[in-house]
DRENKEMI-664023 format. One record per residue (C-alpha): residue number from 0; residue in one letter; x, y, z. Coordinates in nm, 3 decimals, padded with zeros to 5 digits. Example, Ala and Ser with C-alpha at 12.3 -4.5 7.8 and 13.67 -1.06 7.14 Angstrom:
BEGIN
n, res, X, Y, Z
0, A, 01.230, -00.450, 00.780
1, S, 01.367, -00.106, 00.714
//
This chain:
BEGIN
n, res, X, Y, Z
0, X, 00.000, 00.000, 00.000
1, X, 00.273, 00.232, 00.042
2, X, 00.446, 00.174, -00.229
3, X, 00.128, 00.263, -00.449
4, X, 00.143, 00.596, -00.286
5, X, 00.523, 00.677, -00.314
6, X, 00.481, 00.568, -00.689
7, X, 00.180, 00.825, -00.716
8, X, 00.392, 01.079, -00.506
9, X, 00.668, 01.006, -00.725
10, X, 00.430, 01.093, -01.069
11, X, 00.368, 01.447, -00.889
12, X, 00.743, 01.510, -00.881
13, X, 00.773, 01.515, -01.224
14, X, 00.489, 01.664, -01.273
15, X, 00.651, 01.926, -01.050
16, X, 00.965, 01.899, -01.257
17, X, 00.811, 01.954, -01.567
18, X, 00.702, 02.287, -01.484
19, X, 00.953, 02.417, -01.332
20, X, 01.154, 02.321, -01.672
21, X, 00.844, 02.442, -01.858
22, X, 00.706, 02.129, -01.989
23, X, 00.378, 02.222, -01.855
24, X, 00.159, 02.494, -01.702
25, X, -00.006, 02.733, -01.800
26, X, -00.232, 02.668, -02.111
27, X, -00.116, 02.364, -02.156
28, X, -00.207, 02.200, -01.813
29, X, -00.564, 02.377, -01.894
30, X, -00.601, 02.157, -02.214
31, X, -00.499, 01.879, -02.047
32, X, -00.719, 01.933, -01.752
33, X, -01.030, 01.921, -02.042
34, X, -00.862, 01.624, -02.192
35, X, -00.882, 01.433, -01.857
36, X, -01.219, 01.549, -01.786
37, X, -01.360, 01.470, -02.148
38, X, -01.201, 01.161, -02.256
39, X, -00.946, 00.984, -01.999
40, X, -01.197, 01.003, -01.729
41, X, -01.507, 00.860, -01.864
42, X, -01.295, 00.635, -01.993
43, X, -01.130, 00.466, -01.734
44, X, -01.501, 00.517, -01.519
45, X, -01.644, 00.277, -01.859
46, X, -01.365, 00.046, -01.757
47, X, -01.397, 00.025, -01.433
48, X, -01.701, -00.168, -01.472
49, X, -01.591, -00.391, -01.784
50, X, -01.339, -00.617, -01.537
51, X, -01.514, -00.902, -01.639
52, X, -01.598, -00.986, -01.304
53, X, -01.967, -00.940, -01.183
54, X, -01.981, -00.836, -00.797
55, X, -02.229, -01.038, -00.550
56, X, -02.536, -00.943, -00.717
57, X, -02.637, -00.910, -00.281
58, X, -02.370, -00.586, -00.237
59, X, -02.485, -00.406, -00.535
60, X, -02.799, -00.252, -00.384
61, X, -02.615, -00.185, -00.030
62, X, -02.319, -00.053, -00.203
63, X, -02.524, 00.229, -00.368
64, X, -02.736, 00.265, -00.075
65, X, -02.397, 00.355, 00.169
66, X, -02.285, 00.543, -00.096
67, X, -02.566, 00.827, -00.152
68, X, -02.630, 00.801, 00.204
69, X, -02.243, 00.909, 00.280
70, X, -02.242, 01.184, -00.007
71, X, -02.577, 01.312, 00.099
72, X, -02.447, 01.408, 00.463
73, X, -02.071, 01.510, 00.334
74, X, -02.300, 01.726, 00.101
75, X, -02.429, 01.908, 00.427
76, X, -02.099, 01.898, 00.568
77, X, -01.910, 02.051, 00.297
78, X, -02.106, 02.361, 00.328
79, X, -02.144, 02.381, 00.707
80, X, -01.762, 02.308, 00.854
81, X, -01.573, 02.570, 00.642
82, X, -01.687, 02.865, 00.753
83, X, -01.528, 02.695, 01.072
84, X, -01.224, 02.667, 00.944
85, X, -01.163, 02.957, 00.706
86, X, -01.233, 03.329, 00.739
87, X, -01.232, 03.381, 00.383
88, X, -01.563, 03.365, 00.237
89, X, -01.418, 03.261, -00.167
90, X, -01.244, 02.941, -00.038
91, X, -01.561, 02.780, 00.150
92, X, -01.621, 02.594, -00.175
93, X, -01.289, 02.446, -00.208
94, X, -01.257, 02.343, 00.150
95, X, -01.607, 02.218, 00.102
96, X, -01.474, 02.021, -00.187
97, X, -01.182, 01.923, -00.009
98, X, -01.406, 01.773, 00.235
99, X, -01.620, 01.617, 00.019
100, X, -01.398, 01.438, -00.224
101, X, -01.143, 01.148, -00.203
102, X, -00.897, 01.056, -00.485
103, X, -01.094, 00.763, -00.494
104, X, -01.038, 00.699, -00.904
105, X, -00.662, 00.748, -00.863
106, X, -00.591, 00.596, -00.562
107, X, -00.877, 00.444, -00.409
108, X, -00.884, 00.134, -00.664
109, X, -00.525, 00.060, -00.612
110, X, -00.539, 00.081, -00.248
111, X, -00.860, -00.077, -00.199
112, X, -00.698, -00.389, -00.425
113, X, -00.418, -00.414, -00.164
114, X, -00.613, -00.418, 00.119
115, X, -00.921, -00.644, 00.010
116, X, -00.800, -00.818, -00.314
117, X, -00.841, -00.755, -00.645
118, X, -01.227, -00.878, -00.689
119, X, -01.298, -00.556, -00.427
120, X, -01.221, -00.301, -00.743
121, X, -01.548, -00.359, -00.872
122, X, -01.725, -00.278, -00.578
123, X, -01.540, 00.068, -00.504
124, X, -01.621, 00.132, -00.872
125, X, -01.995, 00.118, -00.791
126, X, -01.967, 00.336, -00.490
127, X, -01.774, 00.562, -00.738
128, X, -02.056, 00.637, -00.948
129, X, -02.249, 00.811, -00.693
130, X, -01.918, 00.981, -00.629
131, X, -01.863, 01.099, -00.993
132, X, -02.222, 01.216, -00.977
133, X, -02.161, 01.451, -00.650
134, X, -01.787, 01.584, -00.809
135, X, -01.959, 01.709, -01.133
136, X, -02.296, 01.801, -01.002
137, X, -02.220, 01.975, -00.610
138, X, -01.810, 01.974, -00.673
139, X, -01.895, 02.242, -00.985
140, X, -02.158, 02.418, -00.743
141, X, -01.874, 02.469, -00.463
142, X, -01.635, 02.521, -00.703
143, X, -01.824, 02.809, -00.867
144, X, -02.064, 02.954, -00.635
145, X, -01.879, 03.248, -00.506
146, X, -01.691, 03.367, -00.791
147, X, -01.940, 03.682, -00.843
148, X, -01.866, 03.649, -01.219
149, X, -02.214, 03.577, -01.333
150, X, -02.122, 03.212, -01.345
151, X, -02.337, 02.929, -01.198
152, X, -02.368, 02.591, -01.185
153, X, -02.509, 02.470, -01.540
154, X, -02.777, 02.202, -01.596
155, X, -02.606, 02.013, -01.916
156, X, -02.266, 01.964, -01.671
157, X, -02.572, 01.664, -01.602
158, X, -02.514, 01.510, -01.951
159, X, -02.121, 01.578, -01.935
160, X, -01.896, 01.308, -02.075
161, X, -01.814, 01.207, -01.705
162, X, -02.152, 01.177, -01.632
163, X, -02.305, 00.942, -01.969
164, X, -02.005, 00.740, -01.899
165, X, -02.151, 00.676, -01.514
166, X, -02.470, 00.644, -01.630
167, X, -02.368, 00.370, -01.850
168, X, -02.132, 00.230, -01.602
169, X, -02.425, 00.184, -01.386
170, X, -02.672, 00.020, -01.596
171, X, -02.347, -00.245, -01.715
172, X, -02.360, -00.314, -01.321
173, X, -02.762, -00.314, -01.251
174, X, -02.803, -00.560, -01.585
175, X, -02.464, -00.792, -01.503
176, X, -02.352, -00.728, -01.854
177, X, -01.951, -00.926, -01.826
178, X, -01.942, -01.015, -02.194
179, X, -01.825, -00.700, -02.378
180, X, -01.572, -00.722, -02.658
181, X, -01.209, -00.666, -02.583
182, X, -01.199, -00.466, -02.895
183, X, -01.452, -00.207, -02.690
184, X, -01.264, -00.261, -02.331
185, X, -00.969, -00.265, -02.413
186, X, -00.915, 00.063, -02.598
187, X, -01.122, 00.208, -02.307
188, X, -00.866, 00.072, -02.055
189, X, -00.562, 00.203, -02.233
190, X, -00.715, 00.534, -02.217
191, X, -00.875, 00.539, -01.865
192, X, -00.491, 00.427, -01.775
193, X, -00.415, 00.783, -01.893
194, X, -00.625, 00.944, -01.655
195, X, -00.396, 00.919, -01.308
196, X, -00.060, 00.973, -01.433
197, X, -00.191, 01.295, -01.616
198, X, -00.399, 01.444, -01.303
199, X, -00.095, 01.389, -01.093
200, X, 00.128, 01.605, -01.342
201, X, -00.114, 01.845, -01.366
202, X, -00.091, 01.866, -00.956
203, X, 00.276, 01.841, -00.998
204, X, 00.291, 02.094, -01.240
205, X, 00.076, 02.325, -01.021
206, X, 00.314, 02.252, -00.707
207, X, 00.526, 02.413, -00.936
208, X, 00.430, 02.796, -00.902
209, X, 00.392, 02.815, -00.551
210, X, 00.672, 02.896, -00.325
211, X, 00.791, 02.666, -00.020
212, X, 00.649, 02.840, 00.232
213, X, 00.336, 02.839, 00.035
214, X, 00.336, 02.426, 00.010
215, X, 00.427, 02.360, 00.396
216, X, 00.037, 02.472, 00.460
217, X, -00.069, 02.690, 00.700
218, X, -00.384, 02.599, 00.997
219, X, -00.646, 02.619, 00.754
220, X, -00.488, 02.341, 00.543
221, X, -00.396, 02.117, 00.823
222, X, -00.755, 02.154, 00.968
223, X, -00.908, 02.039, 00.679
224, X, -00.669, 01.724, 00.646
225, X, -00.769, 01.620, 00.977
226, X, -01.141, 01.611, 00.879
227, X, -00.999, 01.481, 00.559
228, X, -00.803, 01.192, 00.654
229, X, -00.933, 01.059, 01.018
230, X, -01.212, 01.251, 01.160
231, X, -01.457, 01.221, 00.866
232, X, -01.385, 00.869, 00.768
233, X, -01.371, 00.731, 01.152
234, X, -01.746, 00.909, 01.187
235, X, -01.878, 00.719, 00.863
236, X, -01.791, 00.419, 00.964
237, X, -01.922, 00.397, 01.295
238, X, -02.231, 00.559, 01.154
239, X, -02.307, 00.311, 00.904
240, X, -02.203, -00.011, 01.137
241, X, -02.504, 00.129, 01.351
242, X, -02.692, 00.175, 01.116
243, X, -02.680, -00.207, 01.006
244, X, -02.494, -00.184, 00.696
245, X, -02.302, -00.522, 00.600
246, X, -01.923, -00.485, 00.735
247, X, -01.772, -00.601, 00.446
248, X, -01.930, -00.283, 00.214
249, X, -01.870, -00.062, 00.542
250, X, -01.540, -00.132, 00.487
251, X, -01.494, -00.044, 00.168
252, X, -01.667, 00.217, 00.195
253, X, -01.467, 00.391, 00.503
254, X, -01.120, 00.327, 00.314
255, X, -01.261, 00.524, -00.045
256, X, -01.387, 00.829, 00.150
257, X, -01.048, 00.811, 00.360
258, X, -00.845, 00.884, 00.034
259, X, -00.669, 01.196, 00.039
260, X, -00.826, 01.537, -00.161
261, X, -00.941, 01.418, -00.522
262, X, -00.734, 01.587, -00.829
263, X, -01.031, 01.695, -00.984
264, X, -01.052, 01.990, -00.731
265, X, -00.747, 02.099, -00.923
266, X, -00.893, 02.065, -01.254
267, X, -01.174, 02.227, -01.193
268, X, -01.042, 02.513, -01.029
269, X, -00.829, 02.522, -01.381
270, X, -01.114, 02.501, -01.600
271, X, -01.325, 02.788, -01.398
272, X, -01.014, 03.052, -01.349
273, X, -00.989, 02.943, -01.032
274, X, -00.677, 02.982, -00.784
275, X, -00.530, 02.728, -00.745
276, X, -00.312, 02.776, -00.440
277, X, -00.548, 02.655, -00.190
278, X, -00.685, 02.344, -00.296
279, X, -00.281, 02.209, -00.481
280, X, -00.181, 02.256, -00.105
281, X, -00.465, 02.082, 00.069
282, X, -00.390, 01.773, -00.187
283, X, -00.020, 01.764, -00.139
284, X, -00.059, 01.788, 00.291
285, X, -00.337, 01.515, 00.218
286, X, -00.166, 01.290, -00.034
287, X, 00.180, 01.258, 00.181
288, X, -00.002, 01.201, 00.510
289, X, -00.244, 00.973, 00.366
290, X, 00.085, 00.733, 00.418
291, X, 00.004, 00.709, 00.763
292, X, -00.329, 00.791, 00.761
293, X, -00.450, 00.453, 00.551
294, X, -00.247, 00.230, 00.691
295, X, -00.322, 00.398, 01.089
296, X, -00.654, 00.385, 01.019
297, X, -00.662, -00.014, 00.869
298, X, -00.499, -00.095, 01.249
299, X, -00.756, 00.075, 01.419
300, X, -01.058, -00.056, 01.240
301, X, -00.907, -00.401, 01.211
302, X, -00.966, -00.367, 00.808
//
C-alpha cells in the first residue's frame, strides 16, 4: 500500500519537474485538464465496470445505498464546517470540496486492491458512481458559487462526458452485462490508464508555481486534512455499522472516502479561473499524510 502511494507521489514530482523546466503549465495544463475530464476520465469510469468480473449481485444494492447516504451528509458537511475553518468567504467551496472528495479513481482502486484483493475493485467502482455524480454536479456548485462572475452551476454539466459514462457504467452493473468485446474494453482501458498519471502532473505541475512556504500549509490546510483523513472517515464508519450496513461494504466504503483530496478539485479550479493555491496545497498535505493515515486507520478498524 505504500508503495502505491510513493509511486503516485513520485508521478507528482515530475509533474513538478516539468514545470519548473516548462514542460507544462499554464495553457497547456488547462487543455490537459479538459482532456482528462472529457475523454481519460469517462474512460477509465467505462472500464472500471468492464473487469469481467460481476460483484455479488447481494452488495450491489447496499453498495449504492452507503454510498448516496455518505455523499448526501458530506453534502451538508461541505457547506457547514468551512466557515469553521476559514475566514475567507471565496475558499468555503474548495474546503467544502476538499471535504467532500477522495482521490478515490486514482488511488482508491489501487489501495482498496491491496487491502481487500483484487475482486474488491469492482465494488469501489460502484460506490464511485455516486461519487462521480456529487464531483460534477455539487463539486462544480462549490467550485463556482462564489466567484461573483455571473457564473453558476449549469444544468447540461448533467449530460457531461463524465456523467453518460456513469450512467452507463451503472446500468453495465444493474443488468450484469460481463461479456463486452475486448476490442470495446480494451481501448477504453488504455485510455482510462491515462487518466492518473496525467492528473498527478497536472498537480505536480501546479506545485510548481507556488513557493515553499506556500506548500508547507498553513492551519487552515492542516484543519481540513484532519477532517480529511481521520475525523470524517472514523465518523462514517461507525455511523453506518449502527446503522446495520453489511461490514464487508462498510469497509470499503470507510477506506474510499479516507483517500486523500481528489485531483479533480485541481482541474476544476483550472477550468473555472480558479486559484489554485489553496486546494494544490490541501492535496499535497493530504496525499503525503495519507501514508500514515490509511495504513493507521486499517490498524484501528481491524480492516
Amino acid at each position: 500500500m505504500s508503495e502505491v502511494m510513493l509511486t503516485l507521489f513520485a508521478i507528482v514530482i515530475v509533474g513538478y519537474v516539468a514545470g519548473r523546466l516548462g514542460y507544462m503549465g499554464g495553457e497547456f495544463d488547462k487543455r490537459l485538464s479538459s482532456l482528462v475530464i472529457n475523454i481519460t476520465c469517462p474512460a477509465l469510469i467505462l472500464s472500471s465496470a468492464m473487469s469481467g468480473e460481476l460483484p455479488d449481485s447481494r452488495l450491489i444494492l447496499p453498495l449504492l445505498g452507503i454510498s448516496t447516504l455518505t455523499y448526501i451528509i458530506l453534502a451538508g458537511m461541505a457547506l457547514i464546517i468551512p466557515r469553521y475553518l476559514t475566514r475567507k468567504k471565496d475558499d468555503e467551496g474548495i474546503i467544502g470540496f476538499a471535504l467532500m472528495f477522495g482521490n478515490v479513481g486514482f488511488m482508491g482502486y489501487p489501495i482498496v486492491a491491496s487491502i481487500f484483493g483484487h475482486q474488491a475493485v469492482f465494488y469501489a467502482a460502484v460506490l464511485n458512481v455516486v461519487n462521480t455524480f456529487a464531483v460534477f454536479t455539487i463539486g462544480t456548485i462549490l467550485m463556482v458559487g462564489n466567484l461573483g462572475d455571473g457564473k453558476r452551476f449549469q444544468k447540461k454539466v448533467l449530460y457531461s462526458t463524465p456523467m453518460l459514462s456513469a450512467y452507463l457504467a451503472m446500468l453495465i452493473v444493474a443488468f450484469g452485462i460481463s461479456d463486452i468485446p475486448e476490442i470495446i474494453s480494451q481501448p477504453l482501458t488504455m485510455i482510462g490508464n491515462i487518466t492518473v498519471p496525467a492528473a498527478l502532473l497536472i498537480i505536480g505541475s501546479s506545485m510548481s508555481q507556488l513557493s515553499l512556504r506556500t506548500m508547507l500549509g498553513n492551519s487552515t490546510v492542516y484543519a481540513t486534512t484532519l477532517f480529511r483523513l481521520l475525523l470524517i472517515p472514523l465518523g462514517f464508519h461507525y455511523l453506518c455499522l449502527a446503522l446495520g450496513f453489511d461490514q464487508y461494504v462498510v469497509s470499503i466504503n470507510t477506506i474510499v472516502i479516507a483517500m486523500p483530496v481528489a485531483t479533480y478539485g485541481t482541474i476544476l479550479c483550472l477550468k473555472y479561473n480558479r486559484d489554485t493555491t489553496l486546494i494544490t496545497e490541501v492535496t499535497l498535505i493530504t496525499t503525503l499524510l495519507s501514508m500514515l493515515s490509511i495504513p493507521l486507520l486499517t490498524l484501528l478498524l481491524s480492516i
